[in-house]
N, C-alpha and C positions, 0 to 999 in steps of 0.2 A: 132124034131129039129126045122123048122117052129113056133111051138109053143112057142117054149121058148124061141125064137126070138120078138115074138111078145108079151113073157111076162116081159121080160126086158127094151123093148119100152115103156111098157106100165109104169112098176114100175118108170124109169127116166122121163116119162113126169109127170106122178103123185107126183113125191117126186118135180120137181123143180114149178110143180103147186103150191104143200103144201108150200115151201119154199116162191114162188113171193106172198103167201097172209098173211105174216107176214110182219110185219111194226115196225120196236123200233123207237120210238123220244126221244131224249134225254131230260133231263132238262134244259127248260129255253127257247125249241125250239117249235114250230106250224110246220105242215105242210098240205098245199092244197089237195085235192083227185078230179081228174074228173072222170066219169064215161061216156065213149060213149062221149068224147070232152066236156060236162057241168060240173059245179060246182057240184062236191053230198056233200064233207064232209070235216070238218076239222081235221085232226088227235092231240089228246094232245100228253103229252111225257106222256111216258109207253109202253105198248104192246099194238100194234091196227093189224085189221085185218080187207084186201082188200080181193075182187074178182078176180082173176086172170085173166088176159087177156080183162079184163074189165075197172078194176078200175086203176087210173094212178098217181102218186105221181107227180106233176106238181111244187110245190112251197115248201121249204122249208127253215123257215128263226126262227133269233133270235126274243123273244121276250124283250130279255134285252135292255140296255138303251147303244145305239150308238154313238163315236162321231165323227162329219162332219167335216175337217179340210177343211176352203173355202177358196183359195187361193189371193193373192194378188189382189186387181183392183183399178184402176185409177177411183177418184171421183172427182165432180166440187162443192164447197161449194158454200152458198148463195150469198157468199162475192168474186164469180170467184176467185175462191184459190187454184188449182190441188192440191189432196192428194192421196195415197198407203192406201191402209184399206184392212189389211185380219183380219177373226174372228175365232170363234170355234163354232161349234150348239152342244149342247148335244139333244138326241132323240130319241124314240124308239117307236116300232108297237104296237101297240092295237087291231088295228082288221086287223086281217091278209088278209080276204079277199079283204077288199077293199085295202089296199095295193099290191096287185099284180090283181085286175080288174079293179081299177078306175084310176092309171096313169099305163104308162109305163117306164120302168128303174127310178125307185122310187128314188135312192140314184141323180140320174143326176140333173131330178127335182127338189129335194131339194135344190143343188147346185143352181141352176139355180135362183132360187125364194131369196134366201139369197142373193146373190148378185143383184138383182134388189132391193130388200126393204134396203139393205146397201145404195146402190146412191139414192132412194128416202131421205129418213133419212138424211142423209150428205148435201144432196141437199137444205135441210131445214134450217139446221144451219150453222150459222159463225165461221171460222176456231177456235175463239177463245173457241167458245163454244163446240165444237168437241173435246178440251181437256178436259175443266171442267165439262162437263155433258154428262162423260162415261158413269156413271149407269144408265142415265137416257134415254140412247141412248139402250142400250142393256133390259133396260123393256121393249120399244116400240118394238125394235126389234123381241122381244120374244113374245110378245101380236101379233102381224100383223103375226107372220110367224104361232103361233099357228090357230089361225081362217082362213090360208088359207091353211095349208095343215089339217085342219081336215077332210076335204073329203076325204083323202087319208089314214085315218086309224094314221093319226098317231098323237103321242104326243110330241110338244118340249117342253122340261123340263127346258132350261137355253139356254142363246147368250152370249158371252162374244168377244166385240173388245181387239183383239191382238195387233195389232201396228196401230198407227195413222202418216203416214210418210208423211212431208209437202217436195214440191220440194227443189232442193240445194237452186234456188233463194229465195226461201220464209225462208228456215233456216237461208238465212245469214241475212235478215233482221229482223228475230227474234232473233238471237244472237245480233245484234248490238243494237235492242230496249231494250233486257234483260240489254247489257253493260249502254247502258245510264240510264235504272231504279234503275240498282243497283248504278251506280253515284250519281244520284241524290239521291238516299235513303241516300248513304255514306254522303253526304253535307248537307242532313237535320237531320239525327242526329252528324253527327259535330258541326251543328251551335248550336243545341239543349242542346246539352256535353258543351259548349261553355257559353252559354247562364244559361245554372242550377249555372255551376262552378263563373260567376258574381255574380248571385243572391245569391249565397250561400258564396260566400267573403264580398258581400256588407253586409248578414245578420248578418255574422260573425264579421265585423268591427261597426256593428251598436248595436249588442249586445254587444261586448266588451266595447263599448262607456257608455251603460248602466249601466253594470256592474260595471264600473271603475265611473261612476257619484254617484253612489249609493253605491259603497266604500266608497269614498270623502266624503259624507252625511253621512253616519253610521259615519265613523272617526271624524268627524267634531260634529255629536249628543256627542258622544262619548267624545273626547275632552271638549267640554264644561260641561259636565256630572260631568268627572271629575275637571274640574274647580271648579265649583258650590261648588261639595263637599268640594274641598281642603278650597275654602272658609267661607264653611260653619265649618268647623273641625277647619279652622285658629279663627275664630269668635267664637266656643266653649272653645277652647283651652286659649283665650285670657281671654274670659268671667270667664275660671275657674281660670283663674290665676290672676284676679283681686277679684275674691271671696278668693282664699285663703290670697292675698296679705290683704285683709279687716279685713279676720278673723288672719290674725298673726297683726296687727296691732289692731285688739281689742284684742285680750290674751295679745299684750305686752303692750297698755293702761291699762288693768287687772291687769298685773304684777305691773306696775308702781305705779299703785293707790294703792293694797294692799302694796306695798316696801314703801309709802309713809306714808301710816296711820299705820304700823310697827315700821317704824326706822324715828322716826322726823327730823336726821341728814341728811337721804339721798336728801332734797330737796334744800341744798346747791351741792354736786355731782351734782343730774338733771340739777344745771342752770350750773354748772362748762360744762357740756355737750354738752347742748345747744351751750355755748359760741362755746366754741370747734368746733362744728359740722357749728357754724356761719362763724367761721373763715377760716375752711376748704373749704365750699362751694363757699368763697372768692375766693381762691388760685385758685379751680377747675375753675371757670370762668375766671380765668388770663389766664389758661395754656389751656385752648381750643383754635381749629383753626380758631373759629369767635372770637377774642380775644376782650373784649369790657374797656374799660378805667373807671373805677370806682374812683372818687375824693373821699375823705371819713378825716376828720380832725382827727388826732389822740386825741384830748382831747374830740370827742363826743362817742368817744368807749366806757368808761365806764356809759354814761348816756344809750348807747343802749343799752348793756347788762343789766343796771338796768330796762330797758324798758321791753326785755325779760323776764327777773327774774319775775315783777311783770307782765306777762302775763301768765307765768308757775303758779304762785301762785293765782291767778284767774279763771287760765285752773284748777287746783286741787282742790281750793277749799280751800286752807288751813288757810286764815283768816277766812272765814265764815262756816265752814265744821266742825262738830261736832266731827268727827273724828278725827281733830289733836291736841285735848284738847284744846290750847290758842289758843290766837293771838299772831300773831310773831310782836318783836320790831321794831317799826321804825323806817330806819334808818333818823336822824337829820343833819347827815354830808353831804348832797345830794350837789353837786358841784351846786352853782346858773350858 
């Protein structure tokens, strides 16, 4: 009975032996081993196996990438300007031992070390610049925090400022500096808007001017263009009509001279015509509206038309002209 007392002791201290020297880590996770209070080992993730009663599982942590929410804190910029600055650190272990030997409460630290090098950093620059050179605020950041917690096993990967919050006083003189930049922006492209819309009337009434000069000039080319011509077409027009008035005036001299050297009678007709045409051109100069006064004896009418008569028959030819066979009689009865 005793014995099987003491073989059941024995099986439960043996089985929760076997049990306390099996170890799983998970993925993603490290964990520290002491033995006898010292460092002896690191465990990976998988199945590892301690000593029992010896070996002691002290530390176990992620080796994934962490992030450190840092809270709110009061900064003084270069330019004495109270600001609110919280960030974010991403971050994670690398070597696990010196993470849990070389600081104490690693995560605090952290805390701790970021918001010092935030108010350094801040401290440096003028509010103004504490907006426009985030990135460049958050490389620094990230460069300074990395090279001083590398003693510590660890890596920061990224910093990024979250809110940059200036006091109520400093907001309201930045709202009123915005109101007056945007004023003044609004008044110089007004004057601007203002100023194009002149130049672009005056250019418009200065080109119109041109334009309308240079109508005027084409119209004016133009007009005279056609003058020219019409004078030139009136001076064709006239010229051909004194050629054909020349050439009906030689076919009717033609006609006349062959009627003449034809018919020997017709050149009593021709002076009968003449007369005629003498008398007529009389009358036409009475009865125009420069009406001119012509004295004229009626006993020399017939010596003129005998005047005419023997200028037709000198015009033709027909005493001396071979063509009208004789010579015509003279007349003896001539009035002295």
């Amino acid at each position: 009975m005793l014995e099987n007392l003491f073989l059941l002791v024995f099986l439960a201290l043996g089985g929760s032996a076997v049990a306390g020297s099996v170890r799983v880590i998970n993925q993603g996770n490290e964990a520290l081993v002491e033995r006898l209070g010292s460092y002896n080992k690191k465990l990976e993730p998988g199945l590892n196996f301690v000593i029992p009663f010896l070996d002691k599982l002290v530390y176990q942590e992620t080796i994934r990438e962490k992030v450190l929410d840092i809270p709110p804190q009061k900064c003084i910029t270069r330019d004495n300007v109270g600001i609110e600055v919280d960030a974010v650190v991403y971050w994670r272990i690398v070597d696990m031992e010196k993470a849990w030997y070389k600081v104490e409460h690693l995560q605090s630290a952290m805390v701790n070390l970021v918001l010092t090098q935030i108010r350094s950093e801040m401290g440096q620059l003028e509010l103004d610049k504490t907006f426009t050179a985030r990135s460049q605020i958050n490389e620094m950041l990230m460069r300074d925090l990395d090279i001083a917690t590398d003693p510590w096993g660890v890596k920061v990967t990224r910093v990024e400022l979250r809110d940059i919050i200036p006091s109520q006083t400093v907001r309201e003189s930045m709202e009123l500096q915005m109101s007056a930049e945007r004023r003044r922006r609004a008044a110089i492209l007004t004057s601007e808007g203002e100023r194009e819309s002149a130049v672009n009337s005056a250019r418009g009434k200065a080109e119109a001017q041109i334009l309308d000069a240079e109508a005027r000039q084409k119209a004016t080319i133009l007009q005279a263009e056609a003058q020219q011509k019409t004078i030139v077409l009136q001076a064709q027009a006239e010229r051909q009509q004194q050629v054909l008035k020349a050439q009906a005036t030689a076919e009717a001299m033609q006609i006349i001279t062959n009627t003449l050297k034809n018919e020997p009678g017709a050149q009593e007709a021709l002076q009968f015509l003449l007369a005629q045409n003498y008398l007529e051109m009389g009358m036409k100069i009475g009865s125009s509206d420069s009406s001119k006064v012509m004295f004229m004896d009626p006993r020399s009418i017939p010596a003129t038309l005998e005047g005419m008569r023997s200028i037709v028959s000198d015009a033709t030819g027909v005493n001396s002209n071979p063509l009208f066979g004789s010579e015509l009689p003279k007349n003896n009865n001539r009035p002295n």
